[in-house]
BAVO-706054 format. One record per residue (C-alpha): residue number from 1; x, y, z; residue in one letter. Coordinates in steps of 0.05 Angstrom, whole numbers, plus 5000, padded with zeros to 4 digits. Layout:
N
<node NUM,<X,Y,Z>,A>
...
***
This chain:
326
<node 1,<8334,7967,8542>,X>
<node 2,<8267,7954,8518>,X>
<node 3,<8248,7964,8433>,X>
<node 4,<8189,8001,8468>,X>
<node 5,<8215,8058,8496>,X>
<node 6,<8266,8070,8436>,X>
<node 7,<8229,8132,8404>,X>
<node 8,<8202,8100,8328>,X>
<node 9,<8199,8146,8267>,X>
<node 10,<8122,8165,8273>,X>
<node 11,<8144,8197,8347>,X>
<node 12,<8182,8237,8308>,X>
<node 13,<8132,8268,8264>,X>
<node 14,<8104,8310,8316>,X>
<node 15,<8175,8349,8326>,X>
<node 16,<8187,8354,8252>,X>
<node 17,<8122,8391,8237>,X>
<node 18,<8133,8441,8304>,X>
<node 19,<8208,8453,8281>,X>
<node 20,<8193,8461,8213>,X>
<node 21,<8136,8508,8221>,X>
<node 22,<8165,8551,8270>,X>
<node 23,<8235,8555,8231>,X>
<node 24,<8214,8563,8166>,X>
<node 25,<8270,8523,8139>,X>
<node 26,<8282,8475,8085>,X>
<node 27,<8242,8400,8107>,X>
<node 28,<8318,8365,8081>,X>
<node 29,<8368,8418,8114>,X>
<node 30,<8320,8416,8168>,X>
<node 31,<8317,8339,8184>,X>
<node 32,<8398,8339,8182>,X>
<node 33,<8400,8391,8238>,X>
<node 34,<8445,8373,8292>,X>
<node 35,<8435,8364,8367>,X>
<node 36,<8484,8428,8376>,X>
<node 37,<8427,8468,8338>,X>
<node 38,<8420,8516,8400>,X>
<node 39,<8466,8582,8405>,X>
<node 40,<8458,8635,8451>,X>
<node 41,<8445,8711,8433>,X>
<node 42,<8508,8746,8435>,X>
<node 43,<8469,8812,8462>,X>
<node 44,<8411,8798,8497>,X>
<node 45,<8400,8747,8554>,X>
<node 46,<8324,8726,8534>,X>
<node 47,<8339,8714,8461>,X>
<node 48,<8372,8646,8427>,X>
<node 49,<8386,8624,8364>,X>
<node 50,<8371,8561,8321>,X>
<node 51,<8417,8549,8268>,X>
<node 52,<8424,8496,8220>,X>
<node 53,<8466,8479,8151>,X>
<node 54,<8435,8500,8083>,X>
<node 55,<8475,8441,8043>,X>
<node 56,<8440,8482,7976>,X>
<node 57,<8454,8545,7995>,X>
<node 58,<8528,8524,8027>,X>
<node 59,<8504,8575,8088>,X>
<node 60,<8491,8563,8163>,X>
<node 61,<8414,8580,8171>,X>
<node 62,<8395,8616,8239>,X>
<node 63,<8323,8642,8268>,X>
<node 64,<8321,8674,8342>,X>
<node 65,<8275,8648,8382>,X>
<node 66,<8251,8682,8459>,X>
<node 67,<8276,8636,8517>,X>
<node 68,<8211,8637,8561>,X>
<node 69,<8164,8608,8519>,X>
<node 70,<8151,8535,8530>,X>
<node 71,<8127,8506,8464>,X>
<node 72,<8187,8547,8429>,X>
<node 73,<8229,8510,8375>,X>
<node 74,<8285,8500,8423>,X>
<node 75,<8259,8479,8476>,X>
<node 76,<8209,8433,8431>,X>
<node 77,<8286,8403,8409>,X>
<node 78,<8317,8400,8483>,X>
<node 79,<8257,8349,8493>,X>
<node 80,<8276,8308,8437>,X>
<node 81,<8349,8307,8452>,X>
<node 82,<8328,8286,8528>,X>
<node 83,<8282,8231,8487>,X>
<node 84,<8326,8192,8436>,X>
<node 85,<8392,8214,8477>,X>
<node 86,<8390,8129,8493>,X>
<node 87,<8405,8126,8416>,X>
<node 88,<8462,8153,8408>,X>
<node 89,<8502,8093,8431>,X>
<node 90,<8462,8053,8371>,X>
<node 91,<8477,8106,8321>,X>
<node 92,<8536,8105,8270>,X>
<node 93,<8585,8155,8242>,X>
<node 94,<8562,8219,8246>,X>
<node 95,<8490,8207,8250>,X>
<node 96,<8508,8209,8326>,X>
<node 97,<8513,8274,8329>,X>
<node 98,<8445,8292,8295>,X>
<node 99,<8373,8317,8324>,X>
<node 100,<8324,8266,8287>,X>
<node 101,<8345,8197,8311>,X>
<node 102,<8293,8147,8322>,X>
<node 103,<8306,8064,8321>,X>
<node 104,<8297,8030,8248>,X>
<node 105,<8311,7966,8235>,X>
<node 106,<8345,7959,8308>,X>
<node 107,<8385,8013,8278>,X>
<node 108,<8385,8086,8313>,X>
<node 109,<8379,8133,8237>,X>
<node 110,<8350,8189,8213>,X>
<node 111,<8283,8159,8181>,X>
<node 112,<8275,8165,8100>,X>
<node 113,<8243,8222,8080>,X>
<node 114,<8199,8181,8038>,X>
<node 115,<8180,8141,8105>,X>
<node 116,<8168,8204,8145>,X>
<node 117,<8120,8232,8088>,X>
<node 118,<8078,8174,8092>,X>
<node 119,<8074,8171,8173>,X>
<node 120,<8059,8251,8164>,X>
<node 121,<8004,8229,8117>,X>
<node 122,<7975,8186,8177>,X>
<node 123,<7986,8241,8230>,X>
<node 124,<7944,8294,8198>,X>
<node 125,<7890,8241,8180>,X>
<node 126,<7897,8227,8257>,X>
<node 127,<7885,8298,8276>,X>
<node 128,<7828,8310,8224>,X>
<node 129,<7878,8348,8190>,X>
<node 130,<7879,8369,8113>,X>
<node 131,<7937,8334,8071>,X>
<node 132,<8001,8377,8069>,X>
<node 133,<8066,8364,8050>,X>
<node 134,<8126,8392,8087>,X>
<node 135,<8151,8449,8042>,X>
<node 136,<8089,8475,8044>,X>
<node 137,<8093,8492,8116>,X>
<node 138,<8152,8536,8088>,X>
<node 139,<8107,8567,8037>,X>
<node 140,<8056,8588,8084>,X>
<node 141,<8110,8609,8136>,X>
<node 142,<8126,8653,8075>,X>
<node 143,<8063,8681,8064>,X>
<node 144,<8042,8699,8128>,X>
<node 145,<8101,8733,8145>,X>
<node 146,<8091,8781,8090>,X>
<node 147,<8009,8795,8096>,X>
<node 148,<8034,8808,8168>,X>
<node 149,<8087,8862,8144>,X>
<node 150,<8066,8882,8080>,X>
<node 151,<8127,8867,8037>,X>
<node 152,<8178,8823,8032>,X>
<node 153,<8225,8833,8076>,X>
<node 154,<8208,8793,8145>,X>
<node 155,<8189,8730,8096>,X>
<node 156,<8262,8739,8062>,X>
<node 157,<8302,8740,8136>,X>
<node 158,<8250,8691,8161>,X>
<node 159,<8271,8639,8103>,X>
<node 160,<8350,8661,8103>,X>
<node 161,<8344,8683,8037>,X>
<node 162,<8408,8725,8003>,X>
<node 163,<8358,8748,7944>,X>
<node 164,<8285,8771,7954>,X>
<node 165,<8278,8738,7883>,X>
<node 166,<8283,8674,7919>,X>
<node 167,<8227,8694,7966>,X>
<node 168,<8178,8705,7910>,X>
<node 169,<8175,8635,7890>,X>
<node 170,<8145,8621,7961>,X>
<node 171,<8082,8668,7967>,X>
<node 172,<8018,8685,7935>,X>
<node 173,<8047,8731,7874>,X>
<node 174,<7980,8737,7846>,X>
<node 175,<7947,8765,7907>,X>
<node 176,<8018,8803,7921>,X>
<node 177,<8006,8837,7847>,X>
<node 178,<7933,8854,7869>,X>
<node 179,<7945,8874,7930>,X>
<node 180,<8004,8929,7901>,X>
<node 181,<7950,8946,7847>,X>
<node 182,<7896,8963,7899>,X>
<node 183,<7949,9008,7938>,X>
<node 184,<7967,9045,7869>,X>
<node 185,<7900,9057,7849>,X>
<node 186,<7872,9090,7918>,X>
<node 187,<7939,9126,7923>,X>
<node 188,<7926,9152,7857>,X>
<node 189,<7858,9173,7877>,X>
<node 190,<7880,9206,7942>,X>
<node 191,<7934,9250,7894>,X>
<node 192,<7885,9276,7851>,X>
<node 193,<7832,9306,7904>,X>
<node 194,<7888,9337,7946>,X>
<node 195,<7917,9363,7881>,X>
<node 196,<7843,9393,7872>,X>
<node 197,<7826,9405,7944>,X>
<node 198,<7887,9469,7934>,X>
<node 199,<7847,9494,7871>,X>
<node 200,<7780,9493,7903>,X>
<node 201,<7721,9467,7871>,X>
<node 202,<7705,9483,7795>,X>
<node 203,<7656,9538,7775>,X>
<node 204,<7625,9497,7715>,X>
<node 205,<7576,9459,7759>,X>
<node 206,<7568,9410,7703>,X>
<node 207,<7634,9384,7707>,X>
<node 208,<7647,9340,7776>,X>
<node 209,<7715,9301,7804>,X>
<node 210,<7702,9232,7771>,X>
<node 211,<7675,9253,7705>,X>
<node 212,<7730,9278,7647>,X>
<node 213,<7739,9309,7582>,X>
<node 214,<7770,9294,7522>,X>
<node 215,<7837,9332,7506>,X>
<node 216,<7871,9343,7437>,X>
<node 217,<7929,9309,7461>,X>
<node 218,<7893,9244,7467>,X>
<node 219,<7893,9257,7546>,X>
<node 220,<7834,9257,7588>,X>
<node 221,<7817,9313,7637>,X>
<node 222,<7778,9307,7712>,X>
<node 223,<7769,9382,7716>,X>
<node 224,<7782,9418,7651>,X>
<node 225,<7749,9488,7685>,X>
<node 226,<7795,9473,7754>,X>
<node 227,<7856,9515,7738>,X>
<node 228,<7907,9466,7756>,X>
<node 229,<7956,9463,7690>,X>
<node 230,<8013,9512,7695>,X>
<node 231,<7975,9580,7670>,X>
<node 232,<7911,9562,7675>,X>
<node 233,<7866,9605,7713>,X>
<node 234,<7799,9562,7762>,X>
<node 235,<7733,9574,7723>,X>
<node 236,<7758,9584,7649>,X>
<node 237,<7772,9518,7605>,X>
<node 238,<7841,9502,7607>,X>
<node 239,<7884,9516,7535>,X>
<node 240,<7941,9494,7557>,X>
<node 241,<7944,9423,7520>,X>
<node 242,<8016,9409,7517>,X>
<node 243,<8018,9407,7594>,X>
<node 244,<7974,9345,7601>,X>
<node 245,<8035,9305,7605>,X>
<node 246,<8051,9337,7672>,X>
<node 247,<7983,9356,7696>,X>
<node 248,<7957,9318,7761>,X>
<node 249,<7880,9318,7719>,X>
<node 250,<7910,9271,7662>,X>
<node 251,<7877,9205,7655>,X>
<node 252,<7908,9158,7602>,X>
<node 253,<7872,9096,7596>,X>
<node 254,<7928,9049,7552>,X>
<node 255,<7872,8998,7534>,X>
<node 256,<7828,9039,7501>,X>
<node 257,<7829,9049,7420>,X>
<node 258,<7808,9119,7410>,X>
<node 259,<7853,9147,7466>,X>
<node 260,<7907,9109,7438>,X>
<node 261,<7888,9130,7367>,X>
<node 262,<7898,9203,7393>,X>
<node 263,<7953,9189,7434>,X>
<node 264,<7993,9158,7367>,X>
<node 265,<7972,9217,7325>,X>
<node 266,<7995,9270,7381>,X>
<node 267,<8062,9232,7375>,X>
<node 268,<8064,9233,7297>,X>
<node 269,<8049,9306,7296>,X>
<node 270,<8110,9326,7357>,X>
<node 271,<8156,9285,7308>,X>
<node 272,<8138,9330,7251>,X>
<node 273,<8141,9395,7288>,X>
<node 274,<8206,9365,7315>,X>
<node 275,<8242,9355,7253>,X>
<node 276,<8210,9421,7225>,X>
<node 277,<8239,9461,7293>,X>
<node 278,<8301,9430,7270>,X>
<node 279,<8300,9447,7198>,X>
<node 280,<8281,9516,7212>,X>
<node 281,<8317,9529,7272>,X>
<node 282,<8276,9539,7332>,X>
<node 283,<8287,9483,7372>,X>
<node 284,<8293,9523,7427>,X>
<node 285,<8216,9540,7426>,X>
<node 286,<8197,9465,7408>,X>
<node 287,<8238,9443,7479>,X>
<node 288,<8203,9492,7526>,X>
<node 289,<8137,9469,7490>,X>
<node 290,<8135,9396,7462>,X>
<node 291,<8183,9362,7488>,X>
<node 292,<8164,9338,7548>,X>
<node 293,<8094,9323,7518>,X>
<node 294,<8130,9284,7471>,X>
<node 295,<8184,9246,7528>,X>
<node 296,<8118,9229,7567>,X>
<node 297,<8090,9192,7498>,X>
<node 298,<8157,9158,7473>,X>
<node 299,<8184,9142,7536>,X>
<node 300,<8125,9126,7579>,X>
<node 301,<8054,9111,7555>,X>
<node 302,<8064,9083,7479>,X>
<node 303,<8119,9032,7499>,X>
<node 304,<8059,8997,7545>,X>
<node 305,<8003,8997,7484>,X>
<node 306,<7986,8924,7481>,X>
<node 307,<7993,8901,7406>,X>
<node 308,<7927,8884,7404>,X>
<node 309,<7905,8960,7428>,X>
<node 310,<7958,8993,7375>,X>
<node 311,<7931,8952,7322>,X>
<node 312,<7859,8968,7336>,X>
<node 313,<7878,9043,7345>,X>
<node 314,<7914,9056,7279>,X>
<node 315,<7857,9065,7239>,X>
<node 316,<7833,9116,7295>,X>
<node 317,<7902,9154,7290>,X>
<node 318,<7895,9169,7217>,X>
<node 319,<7817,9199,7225>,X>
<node 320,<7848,9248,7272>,X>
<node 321,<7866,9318,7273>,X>
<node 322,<7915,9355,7307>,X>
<node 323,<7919,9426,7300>,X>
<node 324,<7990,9452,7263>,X>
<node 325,<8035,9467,7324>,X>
<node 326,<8080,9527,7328>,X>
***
């Protein structure tokens, strides 16, 4: 048979980038598939499956493709098998039995994946393509999968991967950690005006949703006059101090010194009245009053102080004045 209708490594190319972008798989695991790589579904008719070995993670590998479409991974790999199927009898061992056979050296192989870097090189400068290497079709297989879900999870069982750990290192974790940051934030938002929207509005005109006061506790308060701590009635400024730790109205921003500075003396003086409640023996009182003021502090918002922000705020904490608790 002629050398010229032997299929060459750069006819190859073409099939490689189409498998490997509509698989998601590993460029290596991927170029050792076999010609076998077809299964069908076990449930439904118009559903088949492409699976493939995982040498690193010692797994089969398996995506489900529809039947009817034409460009489809499998039926992009019945037309190679139909192609290079004159190989075979040129191939030896077990590269017989695999999908990416193309003649070198007037010997039917799998082509280095050095060489088929450089002849994907030439392809996309062909096609007026930008440079790309293969794993990065993985990578952005990765992240659009999960800008078209939301989360992780259709990236993870697109890639075959046991730990969503594993997924992370493929997508855009920067713009994954703004993105969850952006969802907190107007969630946040939405919880405090329905938490005021079943108070009504304030009677002090002067004070507006947005705007806040400054607590003892180091807290700060959107709607001091809005009634919504435990007790607290809608018009009259709210007393009830040690409930800012549980009030929906709290604001408590970590970066800034003087909050901090009053959030660090609020703690020194519960640890005094603590050991005092203790010494004098009405802990019970301190419990149903401090304590979860205090939880809120240790447990919570102190332990994510920057260094920087404690160091800055210690001055602050010693300049300020909390009234004797009872």
């Amino acid at each position: 048979m002629p050398m010229s209708q032997w299929l060459s490594p750069a006819d190859l190319v073409p099939f490689y980038i189409a498998i490997l972008l509509q698989s998601a798989g590993n460029p290596m695991s991927v170029l050792r598939m076999c010609r076998q790589c077809i299964t069908q579904h076990p449930l439904r008719a118009d559903l088949e499956f492409l699976e493939w070995y995982k040498p690193r993670a010692n797994r089969e590998q398996r995506v489900e493709f529809p039947k009817d479409k034409e460009w489809s991974a499998p039926n992009v790999i019945r037309r190679l098998v139909r192609l290079n199927a004159n190989l075979l009898a040129h191939a030896n061992g077990e590269d017989r039995n695999k999908l990416f056979l193309a003649m070198v050296n007037r010997t039917a192989q799998i082509p280095s994946p050095g060489r088929l870097g450089t002849l994907h090189q030439l392809f996309l400068k062909k096609h007026s393509l930008r440079p790309a290497t293969f794993r990065e079709y993985r990578a952005a297989n990765a992240e659009l999968h999960r800008l078209a879900v939301g989360d992780l999870a259709a990236p993870q069982a697109r890639l075959n991967h046991v730990s969503a750990q594993t997924t992370l290192l493929y997508v855009d974790r920067e713009k994954m950690q703004s993105e969850c940051e952006e969802s907190i934030h107007h969630f946040q938002g939405r919880i405090v005006e329905e938490a005021l929207a079943k108070v009504g509005n304030p009677t002090r005109e002067t004070v507006e949703l947005g705007t806040y006061s400054d607590t003892v506790f180091g807290f700060g308060c959107t709607a001091p006059f809005a009634g919504i701590a435990p007790g607290s009635r809608a018009g009259e400024l709210c007393e009830n101090f040690s409930h800012c730790a549980q009030c929906p109205g709290a604001l408590v921003p970590l970066d800034n010194p003087n909050v901090v500075g009053r959030l660090l003396a609020t703690w020194a003086a519960l640890e005094r009245t603590k050991r005092r409640a203790e010494a004098q023996g009405w802990m019970q009182r301190f419990n149903a009053l401090y304590a979860i003021p205090l939880q809120v502090l240790s447990v919570e918002l102190l332990p994510r102080v920057s260094a920087r922000t404690k160091a800055q705020a210690l001055p602050l904490m010693r300049e300020t004045v909390i009234p004797e608790l009872e």
